[in-house]
C-alpha positions in Angstrom: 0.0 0.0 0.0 1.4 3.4 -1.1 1.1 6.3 1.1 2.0 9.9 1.1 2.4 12.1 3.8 3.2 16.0 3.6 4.5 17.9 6.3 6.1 21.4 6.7 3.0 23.7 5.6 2.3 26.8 8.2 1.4 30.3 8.7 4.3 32.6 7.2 4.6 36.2 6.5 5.1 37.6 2.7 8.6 37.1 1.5 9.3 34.6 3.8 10.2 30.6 3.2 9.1 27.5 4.0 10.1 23.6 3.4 7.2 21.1 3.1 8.2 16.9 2.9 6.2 14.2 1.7 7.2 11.3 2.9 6.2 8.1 0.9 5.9 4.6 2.6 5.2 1.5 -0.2 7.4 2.8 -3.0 10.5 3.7 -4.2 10.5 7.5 -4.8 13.8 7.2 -7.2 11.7 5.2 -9.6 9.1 7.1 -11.1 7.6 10.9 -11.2 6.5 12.8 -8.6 5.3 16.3 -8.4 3.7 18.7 -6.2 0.0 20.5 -6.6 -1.7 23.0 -4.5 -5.1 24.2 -4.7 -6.4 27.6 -3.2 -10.1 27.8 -2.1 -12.9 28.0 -5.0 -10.1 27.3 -7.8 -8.8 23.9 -9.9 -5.3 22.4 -7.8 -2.6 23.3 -10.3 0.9 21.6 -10.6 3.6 23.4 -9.4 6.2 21.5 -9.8 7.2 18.0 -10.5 10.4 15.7 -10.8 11.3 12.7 -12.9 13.4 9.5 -12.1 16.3 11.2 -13.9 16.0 14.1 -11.8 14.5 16.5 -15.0 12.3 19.2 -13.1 9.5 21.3 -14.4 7.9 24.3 -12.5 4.9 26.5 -13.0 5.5 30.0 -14.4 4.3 31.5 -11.1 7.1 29.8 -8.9 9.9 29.7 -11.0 13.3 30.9 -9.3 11.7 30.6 -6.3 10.7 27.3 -5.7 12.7 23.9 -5.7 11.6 20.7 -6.2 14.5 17.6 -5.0 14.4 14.6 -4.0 15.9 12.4 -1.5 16.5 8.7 -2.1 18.2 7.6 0.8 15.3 9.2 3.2 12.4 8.0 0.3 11.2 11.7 0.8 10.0 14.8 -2.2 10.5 18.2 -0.7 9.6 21.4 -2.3 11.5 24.8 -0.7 9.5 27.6 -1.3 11.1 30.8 -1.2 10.1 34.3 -1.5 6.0 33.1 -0.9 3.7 35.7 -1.5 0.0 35.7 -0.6 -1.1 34.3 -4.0 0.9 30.9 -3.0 -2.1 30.6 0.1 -3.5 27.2 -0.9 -3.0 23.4 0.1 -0.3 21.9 -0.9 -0.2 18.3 -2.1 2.2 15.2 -3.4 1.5 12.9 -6.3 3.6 9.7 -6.7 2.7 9.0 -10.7 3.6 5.3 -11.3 3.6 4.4 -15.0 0.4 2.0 -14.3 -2.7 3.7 -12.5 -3.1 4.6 -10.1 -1.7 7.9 -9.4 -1.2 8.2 -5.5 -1.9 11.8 -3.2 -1.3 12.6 0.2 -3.8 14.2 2.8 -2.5 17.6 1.6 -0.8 20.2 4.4 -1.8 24.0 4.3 0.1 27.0 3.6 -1.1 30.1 4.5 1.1 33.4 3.6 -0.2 36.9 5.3 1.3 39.5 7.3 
């Protein structure tokens, strides 16, 4: 059974930074895609970023040069720094583990909030 759990979501002021993990428990995170979503209240989630086995990364236009996406193989963790939030980043933030045969695998989702 695959399961993914976020962590590192909070209350932070404009401009700041924070860190969230997923950690993922039933699979390999080195062997296939993962990315992360978010979706802010009345609107569609959106990806934001996402990371391939060979370590290719993609980002949304919104949170390029601020975010990063890595990986860590030895810890079986995603993580996604977030620099530089502004209050338009305000939404729930969630992993995907995409393996190449459905299904496609979320966590519970962990909330970021950014206000002064």
């Amino acid at each position: 059974q695959v399961q993914l759990v976020e962590s590192g979501g909070g209350l932070v002021q404009p401009g700041g930074s924070l860190r969230l993990s997923c950690t993922v428990s039933g699979a390999r995170v080195s062997i296939n895609s993962m990315a992360w979503y978010r979706q802010a209240p009345g609107k569609q989630r959106e990806l934001v970023a996402s990371i391939t086995p060979g370590r290719s990364t993609n980002y949304a236009d919104l949170v390029k040069g601020r975010f990063t996406i890595s990986r860590d193989n030895v810890k079986n963790t995603l993580s996604l720094q977030m620099n530089n939030l502004k209050p338009e980043d305000t939404a729930v933030y969630y992993c995907k583990y995409s393996p190449p045969v459905p299904p496609v695998y979320w966590g519970q989702g962990t909330q970021v909030t950014v206000s002064s």
